[in-house]
C-alpha positions in Angstrom: 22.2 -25.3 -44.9 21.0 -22.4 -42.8 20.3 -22.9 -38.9 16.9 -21.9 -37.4 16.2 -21.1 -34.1 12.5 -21.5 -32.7 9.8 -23.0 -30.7 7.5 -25.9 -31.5 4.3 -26.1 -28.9 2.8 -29.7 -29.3 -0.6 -30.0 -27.8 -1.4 -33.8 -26.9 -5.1 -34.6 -26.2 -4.7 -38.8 -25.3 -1.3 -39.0 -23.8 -2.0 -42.4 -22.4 -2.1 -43.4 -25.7 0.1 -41.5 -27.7 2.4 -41.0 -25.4 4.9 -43.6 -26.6 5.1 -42.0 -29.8 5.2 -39.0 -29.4 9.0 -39.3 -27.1 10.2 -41.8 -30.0 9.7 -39.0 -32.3 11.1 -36.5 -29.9 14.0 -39.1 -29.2 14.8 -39.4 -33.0 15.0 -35.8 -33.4 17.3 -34.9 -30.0 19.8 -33.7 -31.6 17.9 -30.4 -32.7 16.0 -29.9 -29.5 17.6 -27.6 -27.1 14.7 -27.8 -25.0 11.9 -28.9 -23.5 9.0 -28.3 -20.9 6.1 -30.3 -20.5 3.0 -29.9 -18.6 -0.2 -32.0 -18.0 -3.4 -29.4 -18.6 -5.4 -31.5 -16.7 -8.6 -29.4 -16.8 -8.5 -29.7 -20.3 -7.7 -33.2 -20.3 -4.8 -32.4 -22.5 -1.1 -31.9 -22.2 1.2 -29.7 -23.7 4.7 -29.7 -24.7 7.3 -26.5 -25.4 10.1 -26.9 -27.6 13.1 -24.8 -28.2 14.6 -26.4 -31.6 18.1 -25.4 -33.3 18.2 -27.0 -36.8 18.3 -27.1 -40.5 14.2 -26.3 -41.5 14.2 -30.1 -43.4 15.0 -31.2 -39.9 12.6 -29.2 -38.1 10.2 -29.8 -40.6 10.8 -33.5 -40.4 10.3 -33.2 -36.1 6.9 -31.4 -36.4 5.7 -33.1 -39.8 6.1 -36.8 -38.0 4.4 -35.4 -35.2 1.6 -33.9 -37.1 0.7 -37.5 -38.4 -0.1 -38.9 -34.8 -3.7 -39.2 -34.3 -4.4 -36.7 -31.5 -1.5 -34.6 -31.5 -1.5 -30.6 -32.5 1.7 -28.8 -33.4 2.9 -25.5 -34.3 6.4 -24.1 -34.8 7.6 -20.6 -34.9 11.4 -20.0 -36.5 13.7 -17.3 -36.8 17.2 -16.9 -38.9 19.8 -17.1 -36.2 
């Protein structure tokens, strides 16, 4: 299958809570992340996370669909063919 190259920004509104979750899924997926920066927004009580991702799209897909499906947690991703 192809390769993508892209970002994934995760926005995380309760990361007391979610926290947990959120680097499991991020653990399982390791293999496709290249990258990563993350930074508390703490005026905005929220905290957000920048991925650089190098995979299959399923694989992506699988990353930011798992994360879509936690209860306070926002993603977007933006590929290219590389």
């Amino acid at each position: 299958m192809e390769r993508r190259l892209g970002v994934v920004g995760i926005v995380v509104e309760d990361r007391k809570k979610t926290a947990r979750q959120v680097n499991q899924i991020l653990s399982e997926h390791g293999e496709i992340i290249a990258g990563r920066l993350g930074l508390p927004y703490r005026e905005r009580n929220i905290s957000v996370i920048a991925l650089i991702v190098d995979g299959t799209t399923d694989e992506i897909g699988s990353l930011t669909g798992k994360l879509g499906m936690v209860n306070g947690v926002q993603v977007c991703s933006s590929l290219i063919r590389k």
